[in-house]
C-alpha positions in Angstrom: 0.0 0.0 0.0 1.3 3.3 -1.0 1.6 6.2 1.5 2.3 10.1 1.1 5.5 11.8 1.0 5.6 12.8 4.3 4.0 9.5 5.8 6.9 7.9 4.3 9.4 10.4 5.4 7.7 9.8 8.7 8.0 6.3 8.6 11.7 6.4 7.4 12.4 8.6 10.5 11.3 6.4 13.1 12.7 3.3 11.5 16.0 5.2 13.0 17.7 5.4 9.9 18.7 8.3 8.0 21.1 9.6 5.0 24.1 10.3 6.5 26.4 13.8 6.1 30.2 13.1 5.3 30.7 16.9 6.3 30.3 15.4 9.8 32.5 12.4 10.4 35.1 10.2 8.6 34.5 9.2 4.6 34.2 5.5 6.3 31.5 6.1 9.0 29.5 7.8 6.7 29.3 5.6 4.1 28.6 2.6 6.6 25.6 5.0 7.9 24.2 5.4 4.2 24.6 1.9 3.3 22.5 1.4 6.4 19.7 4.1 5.2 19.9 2.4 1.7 18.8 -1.0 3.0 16.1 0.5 4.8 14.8 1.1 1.7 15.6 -2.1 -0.4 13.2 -4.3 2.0 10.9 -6.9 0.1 12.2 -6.6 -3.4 10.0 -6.9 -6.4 10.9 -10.2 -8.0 13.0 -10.7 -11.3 14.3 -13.7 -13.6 17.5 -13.6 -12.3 20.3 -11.3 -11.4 24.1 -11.6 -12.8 27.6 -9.8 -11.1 30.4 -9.6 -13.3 33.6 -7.9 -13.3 34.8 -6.0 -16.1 38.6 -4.4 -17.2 38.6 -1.3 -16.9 40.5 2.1 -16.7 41.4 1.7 -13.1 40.8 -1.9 -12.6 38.1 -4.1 -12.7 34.8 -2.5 -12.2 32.0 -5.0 -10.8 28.7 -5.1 -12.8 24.9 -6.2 -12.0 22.8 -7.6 -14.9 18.9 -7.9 -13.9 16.7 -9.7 -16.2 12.8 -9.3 -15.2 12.1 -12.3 -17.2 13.3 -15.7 -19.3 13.2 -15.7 -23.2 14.6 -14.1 -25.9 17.6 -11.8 -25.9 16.2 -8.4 -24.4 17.3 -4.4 -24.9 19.7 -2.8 -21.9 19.0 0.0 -19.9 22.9 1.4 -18.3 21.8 2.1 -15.0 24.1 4.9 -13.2 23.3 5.5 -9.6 23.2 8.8 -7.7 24.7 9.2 -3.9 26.4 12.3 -4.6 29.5 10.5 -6.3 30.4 9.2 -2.8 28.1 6.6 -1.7 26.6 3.7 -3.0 27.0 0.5 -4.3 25.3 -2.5 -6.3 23.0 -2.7 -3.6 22.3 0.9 -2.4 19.1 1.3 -5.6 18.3 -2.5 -5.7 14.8 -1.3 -5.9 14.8 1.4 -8.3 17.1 -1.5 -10.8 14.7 -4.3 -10.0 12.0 -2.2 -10.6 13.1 -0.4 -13.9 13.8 -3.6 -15.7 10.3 -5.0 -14.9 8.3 -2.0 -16.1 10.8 -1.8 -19.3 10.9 -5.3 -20.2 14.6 -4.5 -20.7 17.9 -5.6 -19.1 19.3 -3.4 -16.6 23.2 -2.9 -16.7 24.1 -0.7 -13.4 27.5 0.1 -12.7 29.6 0.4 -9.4 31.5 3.3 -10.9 34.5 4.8 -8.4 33.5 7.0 -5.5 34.7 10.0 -4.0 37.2 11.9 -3.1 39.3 8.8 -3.7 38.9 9.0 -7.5 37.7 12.1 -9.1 36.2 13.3 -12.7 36.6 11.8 -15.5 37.1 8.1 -13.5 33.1 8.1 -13.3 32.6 8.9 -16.4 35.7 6.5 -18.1 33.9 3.7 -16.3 30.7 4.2 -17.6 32.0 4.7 -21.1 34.4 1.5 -21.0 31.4 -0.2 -19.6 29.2 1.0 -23.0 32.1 -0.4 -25.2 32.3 -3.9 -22.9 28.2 -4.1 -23.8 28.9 -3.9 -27.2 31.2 -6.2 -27.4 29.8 -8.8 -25.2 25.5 -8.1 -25.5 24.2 -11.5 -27.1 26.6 -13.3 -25.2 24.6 -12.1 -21.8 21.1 -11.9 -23.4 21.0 -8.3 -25.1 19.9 -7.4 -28.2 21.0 -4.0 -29.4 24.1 -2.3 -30.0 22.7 1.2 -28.9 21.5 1.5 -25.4 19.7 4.1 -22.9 21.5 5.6 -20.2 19.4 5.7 -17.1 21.0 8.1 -14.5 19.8 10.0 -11.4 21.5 12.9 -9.3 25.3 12.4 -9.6 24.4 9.4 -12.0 22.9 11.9 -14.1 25.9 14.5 -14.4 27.8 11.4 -15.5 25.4 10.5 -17.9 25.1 13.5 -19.5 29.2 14.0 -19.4 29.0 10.6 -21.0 26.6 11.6 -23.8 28.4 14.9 -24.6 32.0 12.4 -25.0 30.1 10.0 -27.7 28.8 12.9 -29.3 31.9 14.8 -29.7 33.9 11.6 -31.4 30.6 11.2 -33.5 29.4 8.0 -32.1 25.5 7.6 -31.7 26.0 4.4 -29.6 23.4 6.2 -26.9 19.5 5.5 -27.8 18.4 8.4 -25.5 19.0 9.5 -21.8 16.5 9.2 -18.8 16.9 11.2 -16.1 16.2 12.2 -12.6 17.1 15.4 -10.7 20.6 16.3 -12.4 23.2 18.1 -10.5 24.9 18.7 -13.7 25.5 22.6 -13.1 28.9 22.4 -10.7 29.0 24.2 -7.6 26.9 27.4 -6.4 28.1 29.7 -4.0 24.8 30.1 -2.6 24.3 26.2 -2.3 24.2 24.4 1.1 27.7 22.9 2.6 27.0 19.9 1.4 26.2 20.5 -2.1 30.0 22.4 -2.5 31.1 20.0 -1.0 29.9 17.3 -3.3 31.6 19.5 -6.3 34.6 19.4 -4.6 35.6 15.5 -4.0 34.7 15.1 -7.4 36.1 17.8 -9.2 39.4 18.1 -7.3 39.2 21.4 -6.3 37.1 24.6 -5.2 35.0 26.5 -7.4 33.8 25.7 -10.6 35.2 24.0 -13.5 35.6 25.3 -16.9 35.5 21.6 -18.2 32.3 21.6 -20.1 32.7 18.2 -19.9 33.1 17.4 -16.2 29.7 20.6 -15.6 27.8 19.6 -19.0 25.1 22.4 -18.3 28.5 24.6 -19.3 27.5 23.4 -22.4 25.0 24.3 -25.1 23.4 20.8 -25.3 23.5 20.4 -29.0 23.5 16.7 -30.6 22.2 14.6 -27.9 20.3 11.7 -27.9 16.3 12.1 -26.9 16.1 12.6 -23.6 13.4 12.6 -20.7 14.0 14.8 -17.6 12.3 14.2 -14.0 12.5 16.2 -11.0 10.4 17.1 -7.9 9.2 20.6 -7.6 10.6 20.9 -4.0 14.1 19.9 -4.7 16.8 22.4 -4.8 18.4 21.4 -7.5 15.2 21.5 -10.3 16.5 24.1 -11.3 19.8 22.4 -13.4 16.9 19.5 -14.7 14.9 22.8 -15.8 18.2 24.4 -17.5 18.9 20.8 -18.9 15.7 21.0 -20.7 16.0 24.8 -22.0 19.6 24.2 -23.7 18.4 20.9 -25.2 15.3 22.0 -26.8 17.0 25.9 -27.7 19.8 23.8 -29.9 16.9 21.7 -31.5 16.9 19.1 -29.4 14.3 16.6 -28.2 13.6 17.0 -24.7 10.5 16.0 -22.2 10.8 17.5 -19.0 8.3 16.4 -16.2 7.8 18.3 -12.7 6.2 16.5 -10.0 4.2 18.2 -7.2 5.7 18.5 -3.5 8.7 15.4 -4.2 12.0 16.4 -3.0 15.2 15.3 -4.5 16.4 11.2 -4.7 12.5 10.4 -4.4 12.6 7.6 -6.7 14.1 5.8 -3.8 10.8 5.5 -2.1 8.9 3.8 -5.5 8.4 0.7 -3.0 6.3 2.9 -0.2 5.3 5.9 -2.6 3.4 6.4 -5.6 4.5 9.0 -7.1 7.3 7.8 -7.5 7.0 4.4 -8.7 4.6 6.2 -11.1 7.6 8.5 -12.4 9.6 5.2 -12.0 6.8 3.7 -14.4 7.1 7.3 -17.0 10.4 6.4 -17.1 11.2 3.1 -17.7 8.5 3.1 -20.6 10.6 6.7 -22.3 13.9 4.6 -21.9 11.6 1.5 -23.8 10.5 3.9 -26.1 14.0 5.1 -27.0 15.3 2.0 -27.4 12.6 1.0 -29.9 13.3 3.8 -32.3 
């Protein structure tokens, strides 16, 4: 049964976990406190075919994978799944939910990647991962059950930024590997002086230094958009950061690109995390995964 935003927030709260804030303590304790928060929301998965973990080369060693299948047949299409966590947190297991969940209502494969965290390994790392993990699928598709050659990159919060810095990196070598992008609440406009601790912070560890970046690549709303892939844009109307998903959608659709941008009512950011207790956001879950089908169709 589905509950409101705040019921669940409410609910979350006196379950006694919560996100946790690496301005606070060690790199270590907070990542053990959000992997704690995360399984407090990965309880009673929906249930798929079957789930694979690989490990594949990569630019900085081997970079573990997680192939979900929601069902048994015939090779399928793959959706690259790029978790958020402010480039710092996270693992194969921190968005079980929102991976389980997407390849059920796509009917599609769902690659997600354990990309390199924070401030251990900065930009591009992230974004190498994710590109060597493109050229692995590729290679290697009808030998796990995929399809296609082109594929959807699936990417909220940081996962988005890295998507997008992805996107702009095939398009400038002229490679239209990339079906379309779907994604959620972008921080893909670097750091704000007016932004909360936290937010600079985020910037930081991932950039490598104060202020912001020049790299077009590395802060792609420095860019003017042009070229990409269709993409689909969701935010909540109460999170902070709309406004980059709203400037996404502007310098997409002003360079003649194709663009869908949809605002939901009173959602925060990261609320696709609460698809299993909210509906809302398993019904922007839903938008979504049928876009990224829709993309890979055409």
């Amino acid at each position: 049964m589905f509950a409101t935003y705040s019921e669940a927030a409410q609910e979350q709260s006196l379950s006694g976990f919560s996100a946790a804030d690496p301005l606070n303590s060690s790199i270590e304790e907070a990542r053990a406190k959000q992997d704690l928060y995360f399984q407090s929301l990965n309880q009673n998965l929906p249930e798929v075919s079957s789930e694979k973990d690989l490990e594949i080369d990569g630019p900085c060693g081997t970079i573990p994978i997680r192939l979900v299948y929601p069902e048994v047949g015939d090779s399928l299409p793959c959706i690259i799944f790029i978790r958020g966590a402010g480039f710092w947190a996270g693992s194969l297991d921190s968005h079980a939910r929102t991976m389980r969940s997407l390849s059920l209502l796509s009917g599609c494969v769902v690659c997600a990647i354990d990309y390199r965290r924070t401030p251990e390994f900065q930009y591009p790392t992230q974004r190498d991962e994710v590109l060597q993990l493109i050229s692995w699928l590729k290679q290697n598709a009808s030998q796990f059950g995929i399809s296609n050659q082109s594929f959807v990159l699936f990417g909220e919060s940081a996962g988005a930024t890295i998507a997008l810095s992805c996107a702009l990196t095939l398009r400038d070598k002229g490679d239209h590997t990339l079906a379309g992008l779907t994604l959620f609440y972008n921080n893909a406009g670097g750091p704000n002086p007016a932004a909360r601790a936290y937010s600079q912070w985020v910037w930081k560890q991932y950039l490598g230094h104060d202020g912001l970046s020049t790299n077009a690549n590395a802060v792609p709303l420095l860019d003017d958009l042009h070229d990409l892939p269709p993409v689909w844009l969701g935010a909540g109307e109460d999170d902070p950061l709309i406004k980059d998903t709203i400037e996404t959608h502007r310098k997409i659709t002003a360079s003649g690109g194709k663009s869908t941008f949809v605002s939901y009512p009173k959602l925060p950011h990261a609320f696709v995390m609460h698809s299993g207790s909210l509906e809302p956001a398993y019904e922007a879950l839903k938008t979504a995964a049928l876009a990224a089908k829709h993309f890979l169709k055409n």
